[in-house]
LOTIKE-761826 format. One record per residue (C-alpha): residue in three letters; residue number from 1; z, x, y. Coordinates in steps of 0.5 Angstrom, whole numbers. Layout:
BEGIN
<"ALA",NUM,<Z,X,Y>> ...
***
This chain:
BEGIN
<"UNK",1,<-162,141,22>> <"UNK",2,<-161,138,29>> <"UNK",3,<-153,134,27>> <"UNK",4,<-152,142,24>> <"UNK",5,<-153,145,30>> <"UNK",6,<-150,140,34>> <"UNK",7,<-143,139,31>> <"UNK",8,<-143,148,30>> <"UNK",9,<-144,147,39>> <"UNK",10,<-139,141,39>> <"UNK",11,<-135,146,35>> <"UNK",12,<-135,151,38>> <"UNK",13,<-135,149,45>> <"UNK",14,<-128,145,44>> <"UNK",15,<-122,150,47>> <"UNK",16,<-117,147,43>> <"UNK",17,<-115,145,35>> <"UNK",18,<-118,138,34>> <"UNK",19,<-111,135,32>> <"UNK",20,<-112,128,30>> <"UNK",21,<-105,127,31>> <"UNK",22,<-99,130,36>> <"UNK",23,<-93,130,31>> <"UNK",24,<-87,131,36>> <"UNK",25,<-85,124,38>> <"UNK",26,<-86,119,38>> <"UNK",27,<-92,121,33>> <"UNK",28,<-98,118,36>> <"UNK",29,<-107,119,34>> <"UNK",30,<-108,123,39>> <"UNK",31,<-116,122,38>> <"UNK",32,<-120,126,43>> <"UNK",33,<-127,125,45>> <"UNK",34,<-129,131,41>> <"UNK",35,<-128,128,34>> <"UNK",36,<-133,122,36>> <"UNK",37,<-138,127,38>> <"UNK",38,<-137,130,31>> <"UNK",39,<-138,123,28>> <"UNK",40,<-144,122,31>> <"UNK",41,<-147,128,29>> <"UNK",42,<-145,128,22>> <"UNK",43,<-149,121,22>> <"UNK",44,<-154,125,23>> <"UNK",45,<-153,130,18>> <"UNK",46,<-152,124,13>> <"UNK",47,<-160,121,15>> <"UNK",48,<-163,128,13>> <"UNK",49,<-160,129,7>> <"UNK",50,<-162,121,5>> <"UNK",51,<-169,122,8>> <"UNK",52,<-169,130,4>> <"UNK",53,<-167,126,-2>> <"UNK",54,<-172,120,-3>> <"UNK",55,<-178,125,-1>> <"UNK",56,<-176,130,-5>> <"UNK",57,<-170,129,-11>> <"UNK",58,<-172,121,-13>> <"UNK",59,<-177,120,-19>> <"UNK",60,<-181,115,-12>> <"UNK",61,<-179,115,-6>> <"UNK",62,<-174,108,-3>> <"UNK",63,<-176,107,3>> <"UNK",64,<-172,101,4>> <"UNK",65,<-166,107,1>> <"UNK",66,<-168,110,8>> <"UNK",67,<-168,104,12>> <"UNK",68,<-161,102,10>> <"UNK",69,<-158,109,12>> <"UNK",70,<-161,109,18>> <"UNK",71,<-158,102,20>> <"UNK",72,<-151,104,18>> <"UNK",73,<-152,110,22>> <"UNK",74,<-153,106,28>> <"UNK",75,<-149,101,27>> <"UNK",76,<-143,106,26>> <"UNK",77,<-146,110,33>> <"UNK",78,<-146,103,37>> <"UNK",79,<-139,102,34>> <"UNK",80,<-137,108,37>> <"UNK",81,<-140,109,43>> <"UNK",82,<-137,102,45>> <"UNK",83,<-131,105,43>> <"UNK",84,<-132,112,48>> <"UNK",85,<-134,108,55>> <"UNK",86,<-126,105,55>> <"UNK",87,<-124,110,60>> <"UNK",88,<-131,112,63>> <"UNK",89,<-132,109,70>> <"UNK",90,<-137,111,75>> <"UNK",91,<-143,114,73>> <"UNK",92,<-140,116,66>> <"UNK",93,<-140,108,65>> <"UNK",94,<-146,106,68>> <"UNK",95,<-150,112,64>> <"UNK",96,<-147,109,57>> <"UNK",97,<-148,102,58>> <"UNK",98,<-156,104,59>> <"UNK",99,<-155,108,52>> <"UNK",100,<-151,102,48>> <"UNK",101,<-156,97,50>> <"UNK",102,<-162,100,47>> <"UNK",103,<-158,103,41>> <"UNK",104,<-156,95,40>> <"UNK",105,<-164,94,41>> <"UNK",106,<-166,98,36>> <"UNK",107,<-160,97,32>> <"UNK",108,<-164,90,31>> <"UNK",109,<-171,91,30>> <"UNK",110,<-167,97,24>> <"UNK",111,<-164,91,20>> <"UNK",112,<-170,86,21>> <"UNK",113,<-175,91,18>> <"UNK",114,<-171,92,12>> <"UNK",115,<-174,85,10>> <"UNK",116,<-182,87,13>> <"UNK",117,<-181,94,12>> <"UNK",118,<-190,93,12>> <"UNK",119,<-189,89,19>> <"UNK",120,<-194,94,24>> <"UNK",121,<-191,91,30>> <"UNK",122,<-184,92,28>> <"UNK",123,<-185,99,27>> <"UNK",124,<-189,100,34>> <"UNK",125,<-183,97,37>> <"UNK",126,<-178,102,33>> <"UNK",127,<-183,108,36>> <"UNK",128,<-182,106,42>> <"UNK",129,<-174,105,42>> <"UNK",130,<-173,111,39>> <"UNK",131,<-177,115,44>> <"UNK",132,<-173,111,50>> <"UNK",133,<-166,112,46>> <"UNK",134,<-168,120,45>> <"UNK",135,<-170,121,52>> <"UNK",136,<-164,118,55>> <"UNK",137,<-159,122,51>> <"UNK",138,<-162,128,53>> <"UNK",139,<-162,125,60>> <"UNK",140,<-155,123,60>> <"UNK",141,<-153,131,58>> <"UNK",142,<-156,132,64>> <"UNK",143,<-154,127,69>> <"UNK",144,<-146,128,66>> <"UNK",145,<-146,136,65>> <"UNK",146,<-150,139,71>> <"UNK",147,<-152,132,76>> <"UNK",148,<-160,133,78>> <"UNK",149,<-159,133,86>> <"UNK",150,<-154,139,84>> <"UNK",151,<-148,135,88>> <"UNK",152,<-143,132,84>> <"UNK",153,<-144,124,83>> <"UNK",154,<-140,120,87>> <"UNK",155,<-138,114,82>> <"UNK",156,<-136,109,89>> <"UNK",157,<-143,110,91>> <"UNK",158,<-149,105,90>> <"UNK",159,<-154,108,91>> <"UNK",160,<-152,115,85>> <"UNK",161,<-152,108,80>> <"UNK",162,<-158,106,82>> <"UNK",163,<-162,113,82>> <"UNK",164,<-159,114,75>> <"UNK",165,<-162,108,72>> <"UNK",166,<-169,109,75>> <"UNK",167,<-169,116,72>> <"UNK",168,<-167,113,65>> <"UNK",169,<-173,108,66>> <"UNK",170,<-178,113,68>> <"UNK",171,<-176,118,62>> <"UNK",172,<-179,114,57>> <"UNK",173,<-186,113,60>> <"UNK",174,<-187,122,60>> <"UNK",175,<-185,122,52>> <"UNK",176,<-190,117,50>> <"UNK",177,<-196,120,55>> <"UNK",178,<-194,127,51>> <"UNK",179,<-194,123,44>> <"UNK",180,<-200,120,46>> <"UNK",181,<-203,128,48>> <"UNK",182,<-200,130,42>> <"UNK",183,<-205,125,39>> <"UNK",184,<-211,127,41>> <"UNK",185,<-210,134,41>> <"UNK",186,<-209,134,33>> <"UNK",187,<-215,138,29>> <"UNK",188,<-221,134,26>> <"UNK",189,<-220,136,21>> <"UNK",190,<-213,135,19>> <"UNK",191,<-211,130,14>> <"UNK",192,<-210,122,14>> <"UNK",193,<-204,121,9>> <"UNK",194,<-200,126,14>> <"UNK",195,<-201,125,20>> <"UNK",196,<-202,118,24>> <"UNK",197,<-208,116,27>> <"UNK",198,<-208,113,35>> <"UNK",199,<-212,107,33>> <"UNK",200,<-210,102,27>> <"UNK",201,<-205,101,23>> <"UNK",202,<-199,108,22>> <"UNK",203,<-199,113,17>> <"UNK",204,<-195,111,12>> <"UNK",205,<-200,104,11>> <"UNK",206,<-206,109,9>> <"UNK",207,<-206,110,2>> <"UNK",208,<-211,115,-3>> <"UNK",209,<-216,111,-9>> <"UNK",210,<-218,116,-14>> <"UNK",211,<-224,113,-17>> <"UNK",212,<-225,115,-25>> <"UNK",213,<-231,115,-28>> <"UNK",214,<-235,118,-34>> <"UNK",215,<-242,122,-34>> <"UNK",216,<-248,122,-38>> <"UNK",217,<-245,127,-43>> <"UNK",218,<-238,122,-43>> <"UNK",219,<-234,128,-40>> <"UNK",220,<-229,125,-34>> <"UNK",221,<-230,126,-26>> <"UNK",222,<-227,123,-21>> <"UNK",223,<-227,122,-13>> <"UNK",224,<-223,120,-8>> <"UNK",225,<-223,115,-2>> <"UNK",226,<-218,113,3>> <"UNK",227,<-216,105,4>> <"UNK",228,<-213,102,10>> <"UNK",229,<-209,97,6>> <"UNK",230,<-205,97,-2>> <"UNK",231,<-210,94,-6>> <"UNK",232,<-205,88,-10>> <"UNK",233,<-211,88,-15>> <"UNK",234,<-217,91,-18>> <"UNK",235,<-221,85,-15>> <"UNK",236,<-219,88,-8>> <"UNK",237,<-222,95,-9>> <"UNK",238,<-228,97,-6>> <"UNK",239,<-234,99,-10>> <"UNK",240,<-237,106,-9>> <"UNK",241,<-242,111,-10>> <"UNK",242,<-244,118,-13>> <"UNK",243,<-249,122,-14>> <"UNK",244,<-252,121,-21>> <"UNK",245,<-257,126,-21>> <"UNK",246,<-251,132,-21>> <"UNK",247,<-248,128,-27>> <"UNK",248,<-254,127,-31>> <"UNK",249,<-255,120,-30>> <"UNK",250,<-261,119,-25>> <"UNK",251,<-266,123,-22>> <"UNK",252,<-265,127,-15>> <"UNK",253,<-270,122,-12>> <"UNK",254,<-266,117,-13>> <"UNK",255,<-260,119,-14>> <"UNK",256,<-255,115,-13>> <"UNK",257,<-251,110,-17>> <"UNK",258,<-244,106,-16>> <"UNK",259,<-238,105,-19>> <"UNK",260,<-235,98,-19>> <"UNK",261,<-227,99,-20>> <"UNK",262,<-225,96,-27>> <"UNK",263,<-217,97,-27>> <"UNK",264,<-212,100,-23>> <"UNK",265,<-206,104,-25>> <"UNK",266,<-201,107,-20>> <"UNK",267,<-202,114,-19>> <"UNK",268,<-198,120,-21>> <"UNK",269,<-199,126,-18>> <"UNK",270,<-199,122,-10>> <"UNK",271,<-193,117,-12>> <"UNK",272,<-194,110,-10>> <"UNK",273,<-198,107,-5>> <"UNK",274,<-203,111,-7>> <"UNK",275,<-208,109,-14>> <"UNK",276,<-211,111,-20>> <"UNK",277,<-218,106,-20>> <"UNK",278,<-222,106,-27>> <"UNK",279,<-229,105,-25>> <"UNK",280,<-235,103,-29>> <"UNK",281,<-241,106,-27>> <"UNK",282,<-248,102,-25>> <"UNK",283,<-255,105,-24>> <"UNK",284,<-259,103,-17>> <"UNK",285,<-262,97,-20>> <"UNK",286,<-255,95,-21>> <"UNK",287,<-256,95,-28>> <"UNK",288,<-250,99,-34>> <"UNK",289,<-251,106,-33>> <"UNK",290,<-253,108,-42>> <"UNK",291,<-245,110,-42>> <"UNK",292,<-242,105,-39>> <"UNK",293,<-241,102,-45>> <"UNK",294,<-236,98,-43>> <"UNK",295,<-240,92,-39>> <"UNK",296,<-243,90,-46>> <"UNK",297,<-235,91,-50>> <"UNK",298,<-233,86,-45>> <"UNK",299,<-237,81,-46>> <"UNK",300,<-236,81,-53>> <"UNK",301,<-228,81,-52>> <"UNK",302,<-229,75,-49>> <"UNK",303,<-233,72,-54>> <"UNK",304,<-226,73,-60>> <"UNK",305,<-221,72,-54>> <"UNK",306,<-218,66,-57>> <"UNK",307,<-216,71,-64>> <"UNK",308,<-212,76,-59>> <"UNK",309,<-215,82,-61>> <"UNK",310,<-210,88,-61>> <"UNK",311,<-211,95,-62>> <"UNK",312,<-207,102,-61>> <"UNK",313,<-210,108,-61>> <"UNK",314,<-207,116,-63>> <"UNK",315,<-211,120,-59>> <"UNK",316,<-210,127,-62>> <"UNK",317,<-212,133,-58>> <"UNK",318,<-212,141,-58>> <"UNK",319,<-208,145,-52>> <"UNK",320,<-214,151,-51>> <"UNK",321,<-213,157,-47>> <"UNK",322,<-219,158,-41>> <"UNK",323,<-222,163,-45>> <"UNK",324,<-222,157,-50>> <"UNK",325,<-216,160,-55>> <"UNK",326,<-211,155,-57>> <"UNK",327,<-206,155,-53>> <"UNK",328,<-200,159,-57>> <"UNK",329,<-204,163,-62>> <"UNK",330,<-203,170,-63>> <"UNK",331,<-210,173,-59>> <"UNK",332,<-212,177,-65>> <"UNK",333,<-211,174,-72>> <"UNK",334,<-208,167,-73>> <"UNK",335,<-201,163,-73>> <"UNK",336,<-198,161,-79>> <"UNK",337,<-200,157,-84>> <"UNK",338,<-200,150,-83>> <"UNK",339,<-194,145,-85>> <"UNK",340,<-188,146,-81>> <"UNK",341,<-192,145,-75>> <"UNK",342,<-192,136,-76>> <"UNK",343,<-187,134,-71>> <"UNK",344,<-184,141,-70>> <"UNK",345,<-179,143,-66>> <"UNK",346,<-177,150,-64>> <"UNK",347,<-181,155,-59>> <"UNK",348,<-185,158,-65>> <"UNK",349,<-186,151,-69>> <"UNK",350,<-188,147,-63>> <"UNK",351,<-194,150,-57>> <"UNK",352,<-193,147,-50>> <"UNK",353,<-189,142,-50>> <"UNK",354,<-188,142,-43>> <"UNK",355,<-195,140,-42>> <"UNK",356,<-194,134,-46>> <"UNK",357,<-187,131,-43>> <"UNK",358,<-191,132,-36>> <"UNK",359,<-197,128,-39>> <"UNK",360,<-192,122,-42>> <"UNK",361,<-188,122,-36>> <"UNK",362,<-194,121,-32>> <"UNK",363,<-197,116,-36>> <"UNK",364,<-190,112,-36>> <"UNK",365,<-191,112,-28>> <"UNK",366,<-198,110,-28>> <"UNK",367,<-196,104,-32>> <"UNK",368,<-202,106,-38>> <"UNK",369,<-199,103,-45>> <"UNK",370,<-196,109,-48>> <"UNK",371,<-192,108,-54>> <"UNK",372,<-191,115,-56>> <"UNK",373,<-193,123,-57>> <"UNK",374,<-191,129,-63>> <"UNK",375,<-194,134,-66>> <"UNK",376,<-199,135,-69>> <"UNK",377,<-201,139,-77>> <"UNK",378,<-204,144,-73>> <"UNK",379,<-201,148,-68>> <"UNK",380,<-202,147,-61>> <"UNK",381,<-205,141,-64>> <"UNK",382,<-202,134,-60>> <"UNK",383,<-202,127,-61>> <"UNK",384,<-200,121,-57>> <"UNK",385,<-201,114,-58>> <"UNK",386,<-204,108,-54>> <"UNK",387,<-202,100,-55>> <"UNK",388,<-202,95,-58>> <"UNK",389,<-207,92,-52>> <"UNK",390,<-211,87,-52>> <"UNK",391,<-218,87,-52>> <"UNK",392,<-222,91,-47>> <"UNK",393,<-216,94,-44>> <"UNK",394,<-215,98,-50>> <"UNK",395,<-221,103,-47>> <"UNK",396,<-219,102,-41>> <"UNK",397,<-211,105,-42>> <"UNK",398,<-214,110,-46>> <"UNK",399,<-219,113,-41>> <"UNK",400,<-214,113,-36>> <"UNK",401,<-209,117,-41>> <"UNK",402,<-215,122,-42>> <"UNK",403,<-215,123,-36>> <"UNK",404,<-208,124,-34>> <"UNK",405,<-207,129,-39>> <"UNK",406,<-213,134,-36>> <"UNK",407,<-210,133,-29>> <"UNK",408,<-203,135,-32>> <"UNK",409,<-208,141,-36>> <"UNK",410,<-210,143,-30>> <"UNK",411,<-203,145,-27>> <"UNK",412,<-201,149,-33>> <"UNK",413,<-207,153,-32>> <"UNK",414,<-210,150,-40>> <"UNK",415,<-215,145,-43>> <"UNK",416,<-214,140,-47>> <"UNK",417,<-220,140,-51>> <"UNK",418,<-222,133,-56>> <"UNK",419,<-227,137,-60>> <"UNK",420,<-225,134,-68>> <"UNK",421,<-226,140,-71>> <"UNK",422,<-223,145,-66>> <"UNK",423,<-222,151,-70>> <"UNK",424,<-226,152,-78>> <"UNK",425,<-223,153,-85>> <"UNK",426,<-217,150,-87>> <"UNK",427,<-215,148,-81>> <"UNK",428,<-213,140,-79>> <"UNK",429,<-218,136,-74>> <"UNK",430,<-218,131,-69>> <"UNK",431,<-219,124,-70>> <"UNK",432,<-216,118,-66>> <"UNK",433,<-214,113,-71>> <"UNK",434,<-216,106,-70>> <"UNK",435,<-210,101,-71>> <"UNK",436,<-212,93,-72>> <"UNK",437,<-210,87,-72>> <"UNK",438,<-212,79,-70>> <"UNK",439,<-206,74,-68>> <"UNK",440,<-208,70,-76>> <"UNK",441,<-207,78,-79>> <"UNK",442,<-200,79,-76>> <"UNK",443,<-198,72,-78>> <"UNK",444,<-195,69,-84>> <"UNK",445,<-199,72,-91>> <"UNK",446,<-203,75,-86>> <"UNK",447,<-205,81,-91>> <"UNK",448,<-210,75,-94>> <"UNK",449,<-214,77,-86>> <"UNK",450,<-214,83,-87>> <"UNK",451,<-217,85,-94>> <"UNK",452,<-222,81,-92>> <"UNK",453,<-223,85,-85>> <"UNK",454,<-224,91,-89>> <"UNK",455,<-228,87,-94>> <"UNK",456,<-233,86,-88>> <"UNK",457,<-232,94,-86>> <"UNK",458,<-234,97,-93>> <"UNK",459,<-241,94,-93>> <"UNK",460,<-242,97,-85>> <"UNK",461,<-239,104,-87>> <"UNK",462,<-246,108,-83>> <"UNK",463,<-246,103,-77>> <"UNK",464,<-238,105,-75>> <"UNK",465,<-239,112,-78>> <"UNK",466,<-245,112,-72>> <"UNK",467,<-240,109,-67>> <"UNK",468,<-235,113,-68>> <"UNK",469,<-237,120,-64>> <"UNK",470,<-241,120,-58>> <"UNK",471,<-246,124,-63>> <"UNK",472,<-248,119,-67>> <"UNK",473,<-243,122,-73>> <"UNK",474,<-245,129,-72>> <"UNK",475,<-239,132,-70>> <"UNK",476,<-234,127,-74>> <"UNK",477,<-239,131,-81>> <"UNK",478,<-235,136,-78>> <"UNK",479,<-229,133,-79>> <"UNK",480,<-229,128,-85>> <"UNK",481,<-229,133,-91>> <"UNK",482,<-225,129,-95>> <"UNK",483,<-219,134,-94>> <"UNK",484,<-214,135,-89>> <"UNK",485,<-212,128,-88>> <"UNK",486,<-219,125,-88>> <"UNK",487,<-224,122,-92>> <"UNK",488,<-231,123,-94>> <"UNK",489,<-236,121,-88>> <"UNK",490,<-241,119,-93>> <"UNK",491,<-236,114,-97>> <"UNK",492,<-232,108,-95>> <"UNK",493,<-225,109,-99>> <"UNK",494,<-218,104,-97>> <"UNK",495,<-212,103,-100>> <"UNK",496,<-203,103,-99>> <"UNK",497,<-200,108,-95>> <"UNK",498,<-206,114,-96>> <"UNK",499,<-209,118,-91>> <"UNK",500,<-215,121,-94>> <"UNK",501,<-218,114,-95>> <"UNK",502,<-222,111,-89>> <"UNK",503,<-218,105,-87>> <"UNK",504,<-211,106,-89>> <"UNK",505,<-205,99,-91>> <"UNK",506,<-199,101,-88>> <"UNK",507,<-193,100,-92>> <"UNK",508,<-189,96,-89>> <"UNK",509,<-195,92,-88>> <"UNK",510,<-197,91,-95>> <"UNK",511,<-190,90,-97>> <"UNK",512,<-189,84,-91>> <"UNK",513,<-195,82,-93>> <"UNK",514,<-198,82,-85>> <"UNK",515,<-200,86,-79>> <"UNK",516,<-205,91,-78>> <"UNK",517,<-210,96,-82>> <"UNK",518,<-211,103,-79>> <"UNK",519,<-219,105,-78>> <"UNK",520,<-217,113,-79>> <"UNK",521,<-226,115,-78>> <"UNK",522,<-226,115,-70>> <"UNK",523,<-227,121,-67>> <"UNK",524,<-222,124,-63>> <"UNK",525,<-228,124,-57>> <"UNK",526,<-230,118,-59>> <"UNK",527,<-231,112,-54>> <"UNK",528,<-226,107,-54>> <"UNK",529,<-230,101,-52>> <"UNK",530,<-236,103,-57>> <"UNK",531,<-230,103,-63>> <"UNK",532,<-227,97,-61>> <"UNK",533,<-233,93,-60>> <"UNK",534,<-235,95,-67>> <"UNK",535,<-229,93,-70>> <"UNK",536,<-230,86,-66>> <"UNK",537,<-237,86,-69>> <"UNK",538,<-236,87,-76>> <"UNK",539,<-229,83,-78>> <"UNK",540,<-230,78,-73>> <"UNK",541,<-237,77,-71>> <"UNK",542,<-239,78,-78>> <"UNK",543,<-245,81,-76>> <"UNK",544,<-248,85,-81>> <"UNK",545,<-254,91,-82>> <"UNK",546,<-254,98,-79>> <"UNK",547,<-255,96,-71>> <"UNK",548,<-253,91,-67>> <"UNK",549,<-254,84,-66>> <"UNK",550,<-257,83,-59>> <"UNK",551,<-253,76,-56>> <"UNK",552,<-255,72,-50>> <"UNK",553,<-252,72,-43>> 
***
């Protein structure tokens, strides 16, 4: 803004055409003055569209994109200030050389910081040059345009040189104490990510953590903190706290319990440095909180980790309207049957496809394990897909992924709801589909491990079906009715390419002979770490019976 209005002044200020050259002989450059004016106000320009594009247009910002037009915009300007002091003398001479000095400065400390960009000293010191640079070119307007005394300069005299040096050096010093005011007088309240603070490390070092964790009835929350430093890995991060009792954990007279961060992931909605953090949750007594069955998954992961467990998950889900009418759906009456809604393209096959590209995006950005996303049979009824991970951070990607799908719902003004069977009668449900597989299964004749594995699960049909739903089965009877797509919750069934039995051989897999097998009972609510940790048990621990075996520490 401030090189357009300048090179409209420049313009408008100049009596005569800006010819570049006089074609009578003998043709020679004519050149003025004018056109330099004009070159270094469209650097200007030049810097605010890099720094409006970055900011605003590109996917994540570059800072270092930044940097670089700025050094070539003031390696270009102290080339042509060096150029513009040929014919000068006197006053006009002594006042450039002031500038080209403290341009050759800050042109230095510009290029060091495109290698330490993070480097706290270098930043002060380009503060600092700026403000003396920007003083002094508002000086040298006054000083060669309208002379402070209001006599003109004398170029012989001594004395007018020094004067004007002196004034130079005194101009800085007032526009630091007015940055300084400027500073102190900001609102208290006024936010840490836009504005820097007078003590510590600049703004752009601050960064926003948003802690996420699930609550007593397994429904996501999340609170955010801010961290003076980019944490470069989740044993960095700080632990926190909350208020169990307003999330149905504890009592209010001891309400509080702690998040302990379990996995980091970029975050999407405040762009980089900020952080997406995966907490687990402990109570007072620093003991798990019932829900945070990840702690106990873990363990086990660990105990089966030299046979490099993967898992990928399908997350189906359903679009709702606030009122709690899916997303799409006539308001009286019902769509069309389903049948051409599975991968569906069109605006009547296909409900909110928007939301889901925004959540895959995001998701790809937070660095979660997505593998891909459709339609689902059901309108308005979605899917995607998570894997393959290895051990407990499959439940950690899926958690992550959950939650950026609500966070992206809630832009759009709907819900995304995992009840597996949203809408009665002849309607689909919701499951997420379990796939599975160990490093001997995805080897040579690894079908050999896998029949033995589904072996394994048809003698422990109710413990899964039980760790299947956050309700021990109840919602999943709602879903598992031997039609739609599903099996019958009360019966164990596995067989090639069918999807109405409980584990399903993909073909490809029974005709290469290894792979995986896909556990198709989870529940679209379930938890990721209660059906992992299941499937570890029975195929690995060979565990056997309807509860549980309680290891050692």
């Amino acid at each position: 803004m401030a090189g357009s209005l300048l090179v409209i002044y420049e313009i408008s200020c100049t009596h005569e055409a800006l010819k570049l050259m006089n074609r009578e002989l003998p043709p020679r450059f004519l050149y003025p003055k004018e056109w330099q004016h004009l070159t270094m106000f469209t650097l200007l320009i030049l810097m605010g569209c890099v720094d409006v594009m970055s900011k605003n247009m590109l996917p994540q910002r570059c800072v270092a994109l930044e940097k670089g037009a700025l050094v070539l915009s003031f390696y270009e300007l102290l080339l042509l200030m060096v150029s513009h002091v040929k014919e000068s003398s006197g006053i006009e001479l002594q006042v450039h050389y002031l500038l080209i000095l403290v341009v050759f400065l800050l042109l230095l400390v510009l290029t060091v910081e495109l290698w330490a960009p993070e480097m706290f000293q270098l930043w002060m010191m380009e503060t600092l040059l700026i403000l003396i640079m920007g003083s002094w070119l508002i000086q040298a307007g006054f000083i060669l345009y309208r002379p402070v005394s209001g006599y003109p300069w004398d170029d012989d005299d001594m004395n007018d040189l020094m004067f004007v040096t002196t004034f130079f050096c005194w101009r800085p010093d007032r526009a630091e104490n007015g940055r300084r005011a400027e500073l102190l007088s900001a609102p208290a309240n006024s936010s840490p990510l836009s504005s820097p603070r007078s003590h510590g490390p600049p703004a752009r070092h601050l960064l926003a953590a948003q802690n996420i964790f699930h609550h007593g009835h397994l429904r996501l929350r999340c609170k955010t903190r801010t961290l003076d430093s980019e944490p470069k890995s989740v044993e960095e991060l700080p632990a926190w706290n909350f208020d169990g009792s307003s999330t149905f954990q504890s009592e209010g007279s001891n309400s509080d319990m702690y998040l302990v961060p379990a996995a980091m992931f970029r975050d999407p909605f405040r762009k980089d440095p900020n952080k997406l953090v995966f907490c687990e949750v402990f109570k007072y007594n620093r003991k798990p909180a019932e829900t945070n069955l990840r702690h106990t998954c873990k363990r086990i992961m660990e105990m089966v980790s030299n046979q490099h467990p993967w898992f990928g998950m399908e997350q189906e889900y359903t679009l709702m309207g606030t009122d709690g009418h899916p997303f799409g759906w006539p308001s009286n009456g019902f769509p069309g049957p389903q049948g051409p809604y599975y991968c569906g393209v069109g605006a009547d096959k296909a409900y909110g496809r928007d939301i889901v590209e925004a959540h895959y995006r995001a998701c790809l950005y937070a660095g979660v394990m997505i593998t891909g996303t459709n339609a689902e049979v059901m309108p308005a009824q979605w899917e995607f897909q998570i894997g393959p991970c290895e051990g407990i951070h499959m439940g950690d990607h899926l958690w992550v992924a959950r939650f950026i799908l609500h966070r992206v719902c809630e832009d759009f003004g709907v819900i995304a709801t995992f009840d597996p069977k949203p809408i009665p009668g002849n309607w689909n449900g919701a499951g997420c589909h379990t796939n599975f597989s160990t490093k001997a299964m995805r080897e040579e004749n690894g079908l050999k491990y896998i029949e033995e594995a589904i072996e394994k699960l048809s003698k422990r049909h109710q413990y899964h079906i039980r760790a299947y739903d956050p309700k021990g089965g109840l919602d999943n009877a709602r879903r598992l009715t031997g039609f739609h797509e599903t099996s019958n919750i009360n019966d164990f069934s596995a067989g090639v390419a069918n999807r109405s039995a409980s584990i399903r051989i993909p073909r490809t897999v029974g005709q290469e002979r290894r792979g995986y097998f896909e556990d198709r009972r989870p529940s679209a609510n379930c938890d990721p770490y209660s059906v992992t940790e299941a499937l570890i048990r029975t195929c690995l621990l060979n565990e056997t019976g309807d509860e549980p075996f309680q290891y050692k520490n």
